[in-house]
LUMVORO-257365 format. One record per residue: residue number from 1; y, x, z of N, C-alpha, C, CB in turn; residue in three letters. Coordinates in steps of 0.2 Angstrom, whole numbers. Atoms other than C-alpha are relative to their C-alpha. Glycine has a CB too. Example, Ala and Ser with C-alpha at 12.3 -4.5 7.8 and 13.67 -1.06 7.14 Angstrom:
REM residues 2
PADO  nudo    n_y    n_x    n_z   ca_y   ca_x   ca_z    c_y    c_x    c_z   cb_y   cb_x   cb_z  nuba
PADO     1     -6      4      0    -22     62     39      6      4      0      0     -5      6   ALA
PADO     2     -6     -4     -1     -5     68     36      5     -4      3      2      2     -7   SER
//
This chain:
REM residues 97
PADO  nudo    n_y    n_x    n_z   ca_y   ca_x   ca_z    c_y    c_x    c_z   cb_y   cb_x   cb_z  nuba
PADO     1     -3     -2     -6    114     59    -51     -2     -3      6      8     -1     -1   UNK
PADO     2      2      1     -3    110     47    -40     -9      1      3      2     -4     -3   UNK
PADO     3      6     -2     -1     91     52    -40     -1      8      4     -3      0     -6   UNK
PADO     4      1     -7     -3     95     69    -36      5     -1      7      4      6     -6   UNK
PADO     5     -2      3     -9    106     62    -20     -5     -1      4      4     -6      0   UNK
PADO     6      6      3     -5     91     52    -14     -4      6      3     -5     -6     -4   UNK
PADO     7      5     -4     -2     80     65    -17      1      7      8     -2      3     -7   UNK
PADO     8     -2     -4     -3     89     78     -8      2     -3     10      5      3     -4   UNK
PADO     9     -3      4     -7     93     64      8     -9      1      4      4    -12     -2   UNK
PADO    10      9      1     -4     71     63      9     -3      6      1     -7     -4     -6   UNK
PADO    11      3    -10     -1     69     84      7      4      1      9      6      7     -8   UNK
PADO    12     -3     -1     -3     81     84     20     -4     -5      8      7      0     -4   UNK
PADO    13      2      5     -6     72     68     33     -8      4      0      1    -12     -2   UNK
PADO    14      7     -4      0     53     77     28      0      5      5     -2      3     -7   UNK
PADO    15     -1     -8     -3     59     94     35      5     -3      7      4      8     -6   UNK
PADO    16      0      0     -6     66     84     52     -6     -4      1      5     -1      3   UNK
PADO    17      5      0     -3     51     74     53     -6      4      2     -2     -4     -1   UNK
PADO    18      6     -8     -1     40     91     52      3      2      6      0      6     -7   UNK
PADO    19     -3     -1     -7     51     96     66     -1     -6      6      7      1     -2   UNK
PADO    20      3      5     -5     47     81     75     -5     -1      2      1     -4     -1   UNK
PADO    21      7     -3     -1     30     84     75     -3      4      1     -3      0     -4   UNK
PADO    22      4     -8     -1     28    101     75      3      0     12      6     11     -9   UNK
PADO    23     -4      0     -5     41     98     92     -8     -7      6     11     -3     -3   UNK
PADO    24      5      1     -4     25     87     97      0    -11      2      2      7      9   UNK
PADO    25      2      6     -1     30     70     95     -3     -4     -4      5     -3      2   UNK
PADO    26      5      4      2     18     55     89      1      0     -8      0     -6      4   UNK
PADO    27     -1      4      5     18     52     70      3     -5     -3     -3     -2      0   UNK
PADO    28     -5      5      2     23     37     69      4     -2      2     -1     -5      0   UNK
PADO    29     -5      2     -2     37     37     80      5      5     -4     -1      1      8   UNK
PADO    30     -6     -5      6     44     53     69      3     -4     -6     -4      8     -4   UNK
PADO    31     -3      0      6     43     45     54      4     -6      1     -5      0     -5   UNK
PADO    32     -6      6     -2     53     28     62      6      3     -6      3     -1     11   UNK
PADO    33     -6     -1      2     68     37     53      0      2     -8      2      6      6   UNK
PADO    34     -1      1      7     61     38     36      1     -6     -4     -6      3     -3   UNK
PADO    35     -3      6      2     69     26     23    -10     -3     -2      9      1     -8   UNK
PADO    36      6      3      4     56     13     13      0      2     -4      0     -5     -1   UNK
PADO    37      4     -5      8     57     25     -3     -2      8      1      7      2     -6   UNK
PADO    38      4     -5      1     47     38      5     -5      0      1      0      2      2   UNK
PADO    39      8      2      4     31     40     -2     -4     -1      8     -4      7     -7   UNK
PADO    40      6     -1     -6     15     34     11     -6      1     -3     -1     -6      5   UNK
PADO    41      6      2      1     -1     36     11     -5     -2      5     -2      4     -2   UNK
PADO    42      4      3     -4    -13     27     19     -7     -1     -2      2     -6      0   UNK
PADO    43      7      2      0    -32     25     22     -2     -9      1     -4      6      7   UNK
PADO    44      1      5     -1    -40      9     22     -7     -2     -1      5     -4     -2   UNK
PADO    45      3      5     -2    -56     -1     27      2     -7     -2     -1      1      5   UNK
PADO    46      1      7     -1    -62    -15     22     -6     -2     -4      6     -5     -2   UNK
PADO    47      6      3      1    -76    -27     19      1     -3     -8      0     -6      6   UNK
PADO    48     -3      1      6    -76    -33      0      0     -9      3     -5      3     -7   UNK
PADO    49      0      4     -2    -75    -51      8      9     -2      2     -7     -1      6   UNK
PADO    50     -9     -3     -2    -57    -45     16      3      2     -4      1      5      4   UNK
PADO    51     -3     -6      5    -53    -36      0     -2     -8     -6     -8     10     -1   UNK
PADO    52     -1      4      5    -55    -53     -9      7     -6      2     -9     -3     -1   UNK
PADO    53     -6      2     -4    -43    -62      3      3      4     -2      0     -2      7   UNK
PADO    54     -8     -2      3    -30    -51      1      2     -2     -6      1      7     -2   UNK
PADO    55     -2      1      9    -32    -51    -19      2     -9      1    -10      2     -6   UNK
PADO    56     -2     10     -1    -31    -73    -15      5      0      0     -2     -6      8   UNK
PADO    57     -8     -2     -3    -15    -70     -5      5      2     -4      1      5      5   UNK
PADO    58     -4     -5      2     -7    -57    -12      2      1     -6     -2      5      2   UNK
PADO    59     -1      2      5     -7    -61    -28      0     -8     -4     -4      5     -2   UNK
PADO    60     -3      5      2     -1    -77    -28      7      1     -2      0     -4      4   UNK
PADO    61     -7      1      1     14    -82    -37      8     -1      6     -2     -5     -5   UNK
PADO    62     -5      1     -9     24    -85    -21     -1      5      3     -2     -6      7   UNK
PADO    63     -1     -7     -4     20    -67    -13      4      4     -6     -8      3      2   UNK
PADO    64     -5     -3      4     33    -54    -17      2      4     -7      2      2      3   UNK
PADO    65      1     -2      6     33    -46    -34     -5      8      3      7      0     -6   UNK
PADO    66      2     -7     -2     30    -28    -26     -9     -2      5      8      3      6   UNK
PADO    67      5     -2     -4     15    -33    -15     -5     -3     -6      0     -4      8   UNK
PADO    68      5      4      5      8    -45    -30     -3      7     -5      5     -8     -6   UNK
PADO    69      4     -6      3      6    -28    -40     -4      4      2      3      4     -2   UNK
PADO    70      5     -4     -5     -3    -19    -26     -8     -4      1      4      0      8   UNK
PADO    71      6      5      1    -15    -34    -28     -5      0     -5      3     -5      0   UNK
PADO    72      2      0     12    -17    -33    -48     -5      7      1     10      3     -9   UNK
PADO    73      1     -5      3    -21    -16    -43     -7      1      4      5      6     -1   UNK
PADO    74      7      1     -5    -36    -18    -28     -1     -6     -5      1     -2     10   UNK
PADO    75      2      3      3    -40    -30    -39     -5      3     -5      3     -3     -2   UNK
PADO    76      4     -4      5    -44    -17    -52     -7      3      3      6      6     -2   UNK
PADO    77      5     -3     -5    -52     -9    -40     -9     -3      3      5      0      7   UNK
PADO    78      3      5      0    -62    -22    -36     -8     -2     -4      4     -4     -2   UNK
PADO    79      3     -1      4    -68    -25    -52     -4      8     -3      5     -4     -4   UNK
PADO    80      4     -5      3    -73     -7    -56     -5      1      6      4      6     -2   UNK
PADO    81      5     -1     -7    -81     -4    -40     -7     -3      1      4     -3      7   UNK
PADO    82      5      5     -1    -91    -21    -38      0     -5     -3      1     -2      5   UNK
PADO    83     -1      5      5    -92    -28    -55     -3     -7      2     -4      2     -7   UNK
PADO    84      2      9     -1   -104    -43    -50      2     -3      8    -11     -1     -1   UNK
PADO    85     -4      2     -2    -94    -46    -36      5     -3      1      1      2      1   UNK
PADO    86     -4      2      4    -78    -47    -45     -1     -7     -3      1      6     -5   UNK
PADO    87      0      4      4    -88    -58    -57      1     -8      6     -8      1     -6   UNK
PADO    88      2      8     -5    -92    -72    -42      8      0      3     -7      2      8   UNK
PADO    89     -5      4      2    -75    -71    -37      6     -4     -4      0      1      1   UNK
PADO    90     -4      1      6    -66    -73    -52     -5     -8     -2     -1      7     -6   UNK
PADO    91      3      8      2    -79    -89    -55      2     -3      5     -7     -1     -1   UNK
PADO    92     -3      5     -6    -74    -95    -38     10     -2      1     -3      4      7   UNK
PADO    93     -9      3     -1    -53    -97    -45      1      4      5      3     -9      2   UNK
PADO    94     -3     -8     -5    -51    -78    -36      2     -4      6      9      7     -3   UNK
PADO    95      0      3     -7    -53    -89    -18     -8      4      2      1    -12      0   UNK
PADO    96      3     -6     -5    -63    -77     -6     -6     -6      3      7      5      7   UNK
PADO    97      3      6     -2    -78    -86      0      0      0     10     -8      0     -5   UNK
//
């Protein structure tokens, strides 16, 4: 029941930020009014030097559970992308050189 509330509160904020957009204003000022449980997507750049620091950071046990999984998973990433990469940081105790 509750799911079917939310979902209908985000149907309901999508079709006025489409109106807020199509009405000409910026992106990211329409969506200011969407909660945090609406889905994003993002493009991202980066260097695999930068992309190893994150993984350092971000997946320390003191970063927040939610960002440490986003980590595990550019990690994955990581590892499939740039196996002997991966291998050199993983031998360097995942610290970015």
């Amino acid at each position: 029941m509750l799911d079917d509330r939310i979902r209908t509160v985000l149907e309901r904020l999508e079709r006025e930020d489409a109106a807020e957009r199509e009405a000409g204003v910026a992106r990211e000022l329409a969506r200011l009014a969407m909660p945090v449980a609406a889905y994003t997507e993002f493009y991202w750049t980066v260097n695999a030097r930068s992309l190893m620091n994150f993984v350092s950071l971000r997946a320390a046990e003191t970063a927040q559970r939610e960002i440490r999984r986003y980590a595990e998973a550019v990690e994955a990433f990581l590892a499939d992308k740039m196996p002997v990469t991966h291998a050199a940081f993983v031998a360097n105790e995942r610290v970015a050189p």
